[in-house]
N, C-alpha and C positions, 0 to 999 in steps of 0.2 A: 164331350169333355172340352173345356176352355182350354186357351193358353195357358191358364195359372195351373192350370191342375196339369197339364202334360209335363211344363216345367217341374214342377213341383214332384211329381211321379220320378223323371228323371233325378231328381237330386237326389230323392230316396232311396233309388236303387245305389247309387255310388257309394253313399256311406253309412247305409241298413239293409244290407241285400235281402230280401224277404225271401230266402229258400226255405232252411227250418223245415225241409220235407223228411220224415222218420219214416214212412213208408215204403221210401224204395231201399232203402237199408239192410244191407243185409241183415247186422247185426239184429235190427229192431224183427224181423220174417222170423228171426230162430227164435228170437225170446218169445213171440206168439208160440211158434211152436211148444217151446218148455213149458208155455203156460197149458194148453192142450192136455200135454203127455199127463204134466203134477196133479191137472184137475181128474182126469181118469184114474189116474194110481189112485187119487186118496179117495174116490167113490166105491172103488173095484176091489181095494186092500187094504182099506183103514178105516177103521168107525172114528166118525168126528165125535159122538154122543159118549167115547169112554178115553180118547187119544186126543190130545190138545195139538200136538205135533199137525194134526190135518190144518188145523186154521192158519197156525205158523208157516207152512208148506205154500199152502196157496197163496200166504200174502207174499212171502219173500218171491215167488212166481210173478204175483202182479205185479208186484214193488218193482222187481226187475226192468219188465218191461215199461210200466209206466214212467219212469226217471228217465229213459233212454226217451222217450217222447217228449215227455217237460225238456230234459235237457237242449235237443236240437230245436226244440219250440222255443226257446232261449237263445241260441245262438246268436239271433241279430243283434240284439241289446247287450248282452254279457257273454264272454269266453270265460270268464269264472265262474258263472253260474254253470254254464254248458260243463265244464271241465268238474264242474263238485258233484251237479246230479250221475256224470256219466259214472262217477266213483262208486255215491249211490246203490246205483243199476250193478255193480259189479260186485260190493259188498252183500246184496240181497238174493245175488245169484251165488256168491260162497257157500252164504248161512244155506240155503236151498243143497248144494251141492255136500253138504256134511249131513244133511237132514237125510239122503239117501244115500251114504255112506254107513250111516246108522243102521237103518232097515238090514239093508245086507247083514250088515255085523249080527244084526240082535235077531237075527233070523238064521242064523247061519248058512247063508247064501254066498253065492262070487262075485267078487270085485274082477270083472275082464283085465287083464293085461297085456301089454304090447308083448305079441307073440301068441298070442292066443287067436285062433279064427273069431273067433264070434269076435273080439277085441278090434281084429283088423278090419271086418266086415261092415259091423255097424259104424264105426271111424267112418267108414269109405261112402258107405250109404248117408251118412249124417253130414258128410262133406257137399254131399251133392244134392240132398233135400231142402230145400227152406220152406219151401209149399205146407201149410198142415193140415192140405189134403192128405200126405201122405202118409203123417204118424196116424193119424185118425182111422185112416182104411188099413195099417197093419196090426194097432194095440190090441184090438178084440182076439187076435191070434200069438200074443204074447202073456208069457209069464211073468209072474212080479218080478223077480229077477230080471228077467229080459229087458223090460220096461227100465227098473234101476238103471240098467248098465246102458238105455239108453240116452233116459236123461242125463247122465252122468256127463256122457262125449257129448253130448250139444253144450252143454253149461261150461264145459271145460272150449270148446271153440266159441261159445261166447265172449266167454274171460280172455281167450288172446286176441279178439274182434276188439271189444273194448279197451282193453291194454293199449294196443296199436290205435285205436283213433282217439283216445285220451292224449296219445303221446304227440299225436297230428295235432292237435290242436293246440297241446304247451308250443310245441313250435311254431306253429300261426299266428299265437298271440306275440311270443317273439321277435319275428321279423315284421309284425305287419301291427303290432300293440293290440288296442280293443278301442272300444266305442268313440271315444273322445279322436284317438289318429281316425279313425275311417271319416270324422264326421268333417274333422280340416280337409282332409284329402277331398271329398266330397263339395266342399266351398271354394278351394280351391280350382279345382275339375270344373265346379259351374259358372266363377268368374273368367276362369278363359274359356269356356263356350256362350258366355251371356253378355260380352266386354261394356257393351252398352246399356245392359238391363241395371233398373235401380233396385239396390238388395229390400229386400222386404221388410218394412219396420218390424221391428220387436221391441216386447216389451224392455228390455235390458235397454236397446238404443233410445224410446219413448223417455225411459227415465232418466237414460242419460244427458238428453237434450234438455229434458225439465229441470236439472240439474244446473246445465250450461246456461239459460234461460235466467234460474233463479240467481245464479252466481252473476249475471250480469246488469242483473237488476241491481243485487246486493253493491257491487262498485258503483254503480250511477249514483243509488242512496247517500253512499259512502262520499261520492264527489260534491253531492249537493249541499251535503254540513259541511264540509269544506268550503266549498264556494261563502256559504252563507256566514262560516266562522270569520274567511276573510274581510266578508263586508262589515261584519261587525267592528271588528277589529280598527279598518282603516276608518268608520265611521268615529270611531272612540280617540281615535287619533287626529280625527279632524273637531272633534268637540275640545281635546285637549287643544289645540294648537290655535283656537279660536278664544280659550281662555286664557292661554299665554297674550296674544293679543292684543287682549283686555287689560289686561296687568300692565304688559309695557305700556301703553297710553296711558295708563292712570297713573304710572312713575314719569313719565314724561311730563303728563301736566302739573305734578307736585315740583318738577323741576323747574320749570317755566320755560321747558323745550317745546311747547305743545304748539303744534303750528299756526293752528289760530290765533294766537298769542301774540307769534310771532311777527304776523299781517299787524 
């Protein structure tokens, strides 16, 4: 790597951090996981060939997770985009989260509740899972029900994951703006570590100078018809003042002032 690209490297990082990594996320490990749980529920407990609900199910599943991906893949460039898709991802885990709210009802199954063990248990397990190693190795040994009331608490700790780094981020753009401040802060940071580097032409500066170029050509033009209006001018003035002259000597000689005359 040359010197331009090391510089160049560094600038980037000051005011484009290229992190944008969804993978170590908590947030982004669960939503795999829900994706996991919703694709085993609607194989195991739902015909896609007569229930349209299955297709619906999976995609608000993927939707979820993949917006959470786009989103922080967006980060460097836009905190608005980041902050719309994370919404997204939130809204597609609701619609998901009512889609097995349904099942129960229309089955006549249970909704767990705070105070219930199974209620507190799976909370506490689902607290502590993000791996989907590990819904994967228990679902074959759960019921539709069971599976519901799983998916249910992961979707529901998604939603206050998301909540909370939606909310981290209205505040980051806050105190710290978006792309445009990072990119000053950024030129700024590299003319005092560069004091002596010359900034790199761009097009904007390229055209500004063809600009200043053309604009000083335009005054020189502008002086030289000037110039030339003057010569005209005194030249017109000197033809006049050569036929005045002429005049006065041809009244002088009608007068019989005319010097030769005079001799």
């Amino acid at each position: 790597m040359n010197n331009h690209d090391t510089i160049m490297g560094k600038v980037n990082d000051q005011f484009l951090p290229q992190d944008g990594r969804y993978d170590d996320l908590i947030v982004y490990r669960k939503s795999e996981c829900i994706c996991d749980v919703t694709d085993y529920f609607c194989k195991h407990y739902m015909d896609r060939r007569t229930d349209r609900t299955v297709d619906q199910m999976m995609q608000a599943a993927r939707s979820g997770k993949q917006n959470i991906v786009e989103g922080t893949a967006a980060s460097a460039t836009s905190k608005e985009t980041e902050i719309k898709l994370l919404n997204v991802a939130k809204a597609s885990h609701q619609e998901l989260l009512e889609d097995y709210k349904d099942y129960l009802a229309h089955h006549q199954l249970v909704l767990w509740q705070a105070g219930d063990k199974r209620y507190d248990h799976t909370r506490k397990r689902c607290r502590e899972h993000s791996d989907r190693e590990y819904y994967t190795g228990i679902l074959p040994a759960c019921s539709d029900e069971m599976i519901c009331n799983i998916a249910i608490t992961l979707i529901c700790q998604v939603d206050v994951m998301l909540r909370n780094l939606i909310e981290y981020h209205k505040q980051e753009f806050l105190q710290q703006g978006g792309i445009r401040e990072e990119m000053t802060r950024g030129r700024l940071a590299y003319r005092r570590e560069h004091p002596q580097q010359q900034p790199v032409p761009t097009a904007t500066a390229l055209s500004r100078r063809e600009r200043d170029v053309a604009a000083r050509e335009a005054d020189l033009a502008s002086r030289e018809q000037a110039l030339k209006a003057r010569e005209a001018s005194i030249a017109s003035r000197e033809r006049e003042l050569a036929a005045r002259e002429r005049e006065l000597a041809r009244i002088l000689r009608l007068a019989g002032l005319d010097d030769n005359d005079g001799a």
